[in-house]
N, C-alpha and C positions, 0 to 999 in steps of 0.2 A: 249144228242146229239144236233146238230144245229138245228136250226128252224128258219127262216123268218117271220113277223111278217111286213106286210104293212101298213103302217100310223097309228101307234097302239099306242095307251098309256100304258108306261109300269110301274107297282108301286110298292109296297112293295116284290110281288113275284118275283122278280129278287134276291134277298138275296143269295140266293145260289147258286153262277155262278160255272162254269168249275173248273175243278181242274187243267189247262194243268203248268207244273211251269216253262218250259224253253219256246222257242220261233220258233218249226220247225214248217212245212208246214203242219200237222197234231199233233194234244198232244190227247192223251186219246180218240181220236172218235172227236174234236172238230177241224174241218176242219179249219184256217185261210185260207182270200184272198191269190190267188195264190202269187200277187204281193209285201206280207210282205217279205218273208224270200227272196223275190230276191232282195228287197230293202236293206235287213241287210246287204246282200254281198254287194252289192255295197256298201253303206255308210263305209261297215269294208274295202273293199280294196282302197276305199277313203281316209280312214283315212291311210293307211299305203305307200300309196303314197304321200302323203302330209308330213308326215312324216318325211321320207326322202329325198323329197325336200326341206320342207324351212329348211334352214339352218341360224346358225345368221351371222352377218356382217362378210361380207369379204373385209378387205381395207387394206389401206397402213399403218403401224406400226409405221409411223409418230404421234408423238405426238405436238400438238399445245396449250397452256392456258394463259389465259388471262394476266396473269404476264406478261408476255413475252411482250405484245402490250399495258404495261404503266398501266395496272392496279396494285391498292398499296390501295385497302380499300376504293376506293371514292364511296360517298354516290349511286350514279348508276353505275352500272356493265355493261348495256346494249353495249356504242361503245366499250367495250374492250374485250366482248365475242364475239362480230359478228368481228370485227375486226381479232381475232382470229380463227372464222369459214371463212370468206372472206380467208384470210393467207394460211388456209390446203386443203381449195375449190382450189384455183390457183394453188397450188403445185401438185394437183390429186387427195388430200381427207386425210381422217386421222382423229385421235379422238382428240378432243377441251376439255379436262381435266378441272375441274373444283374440286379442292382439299382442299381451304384453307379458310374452316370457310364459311360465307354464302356471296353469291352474290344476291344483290337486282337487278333487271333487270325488264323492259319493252318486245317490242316484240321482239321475235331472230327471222332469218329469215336459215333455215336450208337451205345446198347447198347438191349437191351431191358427195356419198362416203364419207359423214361427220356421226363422231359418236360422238353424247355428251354425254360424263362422268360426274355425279356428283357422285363423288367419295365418300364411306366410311367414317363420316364425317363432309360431305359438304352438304349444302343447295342453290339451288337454288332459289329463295324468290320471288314470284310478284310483286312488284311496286303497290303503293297504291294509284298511282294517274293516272288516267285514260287519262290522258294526253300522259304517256308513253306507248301506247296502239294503234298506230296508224292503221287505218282501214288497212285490205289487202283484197278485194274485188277478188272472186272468177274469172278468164279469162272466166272457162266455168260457167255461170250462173248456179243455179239448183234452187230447188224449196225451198229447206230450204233458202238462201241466198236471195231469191226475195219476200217471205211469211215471214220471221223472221227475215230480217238483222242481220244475227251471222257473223260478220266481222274482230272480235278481238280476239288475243290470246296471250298467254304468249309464246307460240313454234308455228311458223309455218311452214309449207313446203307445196311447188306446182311444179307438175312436176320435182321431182326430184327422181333419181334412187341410191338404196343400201344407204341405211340411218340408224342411229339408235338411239335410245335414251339409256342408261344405266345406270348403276353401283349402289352401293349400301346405297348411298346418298339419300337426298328429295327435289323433289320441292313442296315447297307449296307455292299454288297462292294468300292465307289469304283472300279467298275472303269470310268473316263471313259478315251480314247482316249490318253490320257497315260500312267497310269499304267499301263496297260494294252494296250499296241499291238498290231493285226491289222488282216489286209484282212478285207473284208466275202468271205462265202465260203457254196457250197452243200457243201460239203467239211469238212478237218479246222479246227479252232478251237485250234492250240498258241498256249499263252503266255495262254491265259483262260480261268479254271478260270469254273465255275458258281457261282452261291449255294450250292442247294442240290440231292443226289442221293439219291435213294432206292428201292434194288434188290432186289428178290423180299422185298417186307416185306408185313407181315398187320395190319391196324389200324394207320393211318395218323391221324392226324389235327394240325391244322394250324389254328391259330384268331387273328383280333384283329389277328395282327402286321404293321408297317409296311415293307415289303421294297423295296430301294432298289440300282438301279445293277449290276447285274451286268456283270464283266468279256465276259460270255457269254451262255448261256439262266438265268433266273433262277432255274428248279426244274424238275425232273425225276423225274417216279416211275414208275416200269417195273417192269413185271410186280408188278405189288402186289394187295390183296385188303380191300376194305373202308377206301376212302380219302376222308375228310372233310374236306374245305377249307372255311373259312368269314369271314367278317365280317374280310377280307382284304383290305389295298391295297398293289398293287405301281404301282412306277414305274418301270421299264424303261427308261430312256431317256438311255442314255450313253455307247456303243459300235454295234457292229455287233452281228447275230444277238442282240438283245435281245429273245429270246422272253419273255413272260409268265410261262406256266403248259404245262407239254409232259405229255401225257400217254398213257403206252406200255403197253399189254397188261395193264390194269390190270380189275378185274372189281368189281363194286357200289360206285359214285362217285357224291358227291355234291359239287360246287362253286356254292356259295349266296351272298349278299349278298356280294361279290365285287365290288373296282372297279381295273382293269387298265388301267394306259396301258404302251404296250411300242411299243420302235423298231421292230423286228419281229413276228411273229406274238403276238397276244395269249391265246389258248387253242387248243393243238396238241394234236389226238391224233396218236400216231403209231401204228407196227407194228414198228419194228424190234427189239422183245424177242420177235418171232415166238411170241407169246402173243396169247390173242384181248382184244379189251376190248369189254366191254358190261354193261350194264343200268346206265346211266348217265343221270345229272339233272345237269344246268346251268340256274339258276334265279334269277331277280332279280340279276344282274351286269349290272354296266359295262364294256364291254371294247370300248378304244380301241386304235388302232395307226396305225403308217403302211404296214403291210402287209396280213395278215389279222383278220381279228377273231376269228373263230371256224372254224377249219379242220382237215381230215382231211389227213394227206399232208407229205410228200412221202412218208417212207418208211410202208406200208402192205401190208407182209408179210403181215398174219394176218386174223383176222376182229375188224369192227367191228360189233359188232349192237345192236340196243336203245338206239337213245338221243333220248331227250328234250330240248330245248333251250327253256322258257319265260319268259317275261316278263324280256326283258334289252333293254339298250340294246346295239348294237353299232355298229363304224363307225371312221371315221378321226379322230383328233387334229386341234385344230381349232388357227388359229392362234393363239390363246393359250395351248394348250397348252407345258408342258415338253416340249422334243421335241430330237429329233439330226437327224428327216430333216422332207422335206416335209410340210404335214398333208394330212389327208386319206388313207384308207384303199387298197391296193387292190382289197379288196374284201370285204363283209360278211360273210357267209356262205361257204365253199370246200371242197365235198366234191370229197378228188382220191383214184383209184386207181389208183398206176403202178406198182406192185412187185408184183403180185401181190393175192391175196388179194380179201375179201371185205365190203361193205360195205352195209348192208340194217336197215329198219324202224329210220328216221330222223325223226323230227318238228320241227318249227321253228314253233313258235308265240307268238304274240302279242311278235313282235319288233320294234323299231322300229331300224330302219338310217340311220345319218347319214354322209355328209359320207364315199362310196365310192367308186369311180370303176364298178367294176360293182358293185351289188350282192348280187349271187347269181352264180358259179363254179359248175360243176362238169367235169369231166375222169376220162377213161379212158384209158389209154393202156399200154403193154408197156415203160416204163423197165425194169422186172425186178431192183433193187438187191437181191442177196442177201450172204452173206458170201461172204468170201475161197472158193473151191473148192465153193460149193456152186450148184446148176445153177439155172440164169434158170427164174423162176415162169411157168407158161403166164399168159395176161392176167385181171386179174383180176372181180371184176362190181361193179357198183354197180348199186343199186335198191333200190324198195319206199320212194321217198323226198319227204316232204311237207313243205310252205313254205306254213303254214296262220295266215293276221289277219296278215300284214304291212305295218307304214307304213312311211314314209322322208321325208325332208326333206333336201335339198342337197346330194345326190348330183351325182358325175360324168356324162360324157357319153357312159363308151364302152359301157353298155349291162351286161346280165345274158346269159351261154352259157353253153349245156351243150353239150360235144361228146365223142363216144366214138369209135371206129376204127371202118371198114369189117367188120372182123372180129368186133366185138366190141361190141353198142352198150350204154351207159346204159340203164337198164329201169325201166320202173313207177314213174312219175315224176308229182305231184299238186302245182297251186299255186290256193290258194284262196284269194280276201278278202285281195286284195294292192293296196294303191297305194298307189306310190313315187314323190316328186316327185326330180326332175333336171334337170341342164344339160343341154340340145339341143347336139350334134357340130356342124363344121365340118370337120370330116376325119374319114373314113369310109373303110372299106371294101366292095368287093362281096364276095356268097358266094364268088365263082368265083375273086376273087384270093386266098384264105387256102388255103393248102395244107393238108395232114395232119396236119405239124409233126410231126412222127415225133422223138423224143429232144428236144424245146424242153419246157425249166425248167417243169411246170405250175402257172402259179399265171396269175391273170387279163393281166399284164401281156403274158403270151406274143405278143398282136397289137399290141403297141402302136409307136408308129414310131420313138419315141425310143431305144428297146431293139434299134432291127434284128435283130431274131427273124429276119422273113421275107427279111433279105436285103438290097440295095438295089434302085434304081429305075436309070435305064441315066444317068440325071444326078450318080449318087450319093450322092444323099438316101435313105436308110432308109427302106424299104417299112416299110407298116403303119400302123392309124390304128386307129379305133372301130369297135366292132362292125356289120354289117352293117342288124340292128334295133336304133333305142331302145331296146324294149322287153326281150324276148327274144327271141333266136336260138338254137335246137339244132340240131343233127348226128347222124346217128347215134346216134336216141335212140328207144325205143323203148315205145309207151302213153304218149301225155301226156295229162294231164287239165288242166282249164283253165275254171275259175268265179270269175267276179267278178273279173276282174284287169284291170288297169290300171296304167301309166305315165304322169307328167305329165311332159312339159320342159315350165322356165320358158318358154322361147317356142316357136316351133313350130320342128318337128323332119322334115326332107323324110325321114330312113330310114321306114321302116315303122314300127308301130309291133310285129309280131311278124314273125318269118321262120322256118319251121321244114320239116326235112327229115327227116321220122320214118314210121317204119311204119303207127303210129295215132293220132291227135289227139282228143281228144272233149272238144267246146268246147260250152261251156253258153249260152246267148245268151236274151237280152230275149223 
């Protein structure tokens, strides 16, 4: 039966949680918050309204390509594909075909009611000279643009409505650490434009195409309205900050059969268009990495609300993977709030996590990144959030955390019908050596020894190791619920198997 448990530490006798295996308002005597299963409706008729709204491109059946406006092979493609977008722009829109063998090109500038094809094929190719790269400086400022000057892309678009990218072609940007050199950076990214950018647009949509190698993040859409990603594969993995898929203050999304290997984060929401994002589906994807797989944060200014996450594979690049860094993830799932703002009525369902070092993050904390002169956000909330049929298979050793601040904790927090197999640690931490970490990078690595987050030891070897429990450990967290869950190490694992420091706990048990 339930039971409450106030500011308690909880450790190896948690092993035998609930048996409930589906997800209604009672399983077996183990009460859940009233507020899950009225989330799950919502979230499920969320998604079935989204659904059948976004729809893909709907335009004029004009076809426009570059042939047509003097192209014949010359060394840059650039005036004779915008040329060509300019052409089916002025006539009312239409798709700008790109069919015959590969197009080198600098930046396009998309209009609207324009759909570019790179057809079956065809390649669309980066330009290696950064020359052909000219800035497009965002009208409405935001925080990413005034903290990291990202001003360059291979595709862009601003304020433009019914747009899309297709067909079953590739663009690759070639942007490997050759032709494109940078240090790896939580900061600005000069000298590596993006794939692709798309700013305060309305009907979005994105299908089929093979996206390959970004100098940078691979795609970015910010503050947009009604954006359909689908039956997409990117390969990320050639530089540094090889995000996937980043997506910013964006409102009714859908990202579906989707398979993402990325050097870095593989599907980012962020907040720096200090616009809210929500009512969002992410649904049957793949999404590998050697960092995040599926993460909120770092910058997270505004409100994230409404979102759905089902039936995906997530996790780290394995070693056969194409890769630039180690395999292996660092960590599956990573809801982070450091800049402010708000993030709430969350679902993660029927996920299977491979090959992570934790798999499940979460973080609160007062970073506060705003723009240039405008005042640090008080701290911001996270809650109302569920991690509901999760497996896993060949995970790391340093465990799953949720920690929030003194001030400030993580709230209303549900993990149901979870088990994750993993490596058992050798180096470990106790609760009592991990400090607050007050301003440390949040992402899961934050404890780890090889990073010296926490400092050294007085031999100076780099404090820090695996989390305190196998399983899970939180901090400053507040209402945990806790049915059916479970962690396996391959062999046995002396940490606990849960450790937890919260206001309420209510664990379902046998």
């Amino acid at each position: 039966m339930p039971r409450s448990l106030s500011r308690r530490q909880l450790g190896a006798g948690l092993a035998g949680l609930g048996l409930a295996a589906a997800l209604p308002s009672r399983a077996q005597g183990c009460a859940l918050p009233d507020w899950v299963p009225a989330l799950r409706a919502d979230l499920e008729r969320m998604a079935k309204e989204l659904t059948s709204v976004l729809k893909p491109w709907d335009g004029p059946k004009r076809v426009v390509t570059p042939e047509q406006h003097g192209y014949a092979g010359q060394k840059l493609a650039t005036p004779y594909i915008q040329a060509a977008i300019d052409a089916a722009a002025k006539l009312g829109g239409g798709t700008v075909r790109l069919s015959k063998g590969d197009y080198v090109s600098g930046t396009l500038d998309l209009r609207s009611h324009i759909r570019l094809e790179v057809a079956k094929g065809a390649r669309l190719l980066g330009s290696l000279d950064l020359k052909d790269y000219p800035e497009r400086v965002a009208k409405r400022r935001t925080v990413q643009d005034t903290n990291m000057g990202m001003n360059q892309s291979l595709i862009f678009a601003e304020g433009c409505e019914n747009i899309a990218l297709a067909g079953k072609g590739t663009i690759d940007g070639r942007g490997n650490m050759t032709n494109f050199p940078g240090d790896e950076t939580i900061h600005g990214t000069p000298g590596r434009p993006f794939v692709i950018r798309v700013i305060d647009c309305r009907r979005v949509h994105v299908r089929d195409l093979t996206l390959k190698d970004s100098p940078c993040w691979m795609q970015n859409y910010l503050n947009c309205d009604d954006l359909l990603v689908e039956h997409m594969t990117v390969e990320n993995q050639a530089n540094y900050n090889n995000d996937g898929i980043d997506i910013d203050g964006c409102r009714r999304v859908i990202v579906r059969h989707c398979r993402i290997s990325a050097g870095d984060d593989a599907l980012c929401f962020k907040g720096a268009s200090q616009r809210p994002t929500q009512n969002v589906l992410i649904e049957d994807c793949r999404l590998y990495t050697s960092c995040n797989a599926i993460k909120l944060g770092t910058d997270s200014q505004s409100v994230f609300r409404n979102v759905l996450v089902r039936r995906c594979e997530v996790g780290g690049v394995s070693e056969e993977m194409r890769r630039v860094k180690p395999a292996g993830a660092d960590s599956g799932i990573s809801w982070e709030v450091v800049d402010g703002g708000l993030a709430e009525n969350i679902l993660a369902t029927d996920i299977h996590i491979v090959r992570a070092r934790s798999p499940l993050f979460m973080r609160l904390e007062n970073r506060g990144r705003v723009q240039p002169n405008q005042p640090k956000p008080a701290v911001g909330s996270l809650r109302r959030v569920v991690f509901d049929r999760l497996t896993g298979a060949d995970n790391g050793s340093r465990g799953s955390y949720f920690i929030g601040i003194p001030e400030k904790h993580i709230e209303d927090v549900v993990l149901h019908d979870i088990r994750i197999g993993m490596k058992a640690s050798t180096d470990w931490l106790e609760e009592n050596e991990i400090p607050e970490m007050r301003g440390v990078y949040p992402d899961a690595h934050m404890i780890d020894r090889d990073r010296g987050r926490l400092g050294t030891e007085p031999n100076g070897k780099p404090q820090g190791g695996d989390a305190p429990a196998y399983g899970l450990w939180t901090r400053h967290v507040t209402r945990v619920t806790l049915i059916k869950l479970t962690f396996v190490p391959a062999t046995p694992d002396p940490r606990p198997q849960f450790l937890m420091q919260t206001d309420s706990v209510e664990v379902c048990r046998a």
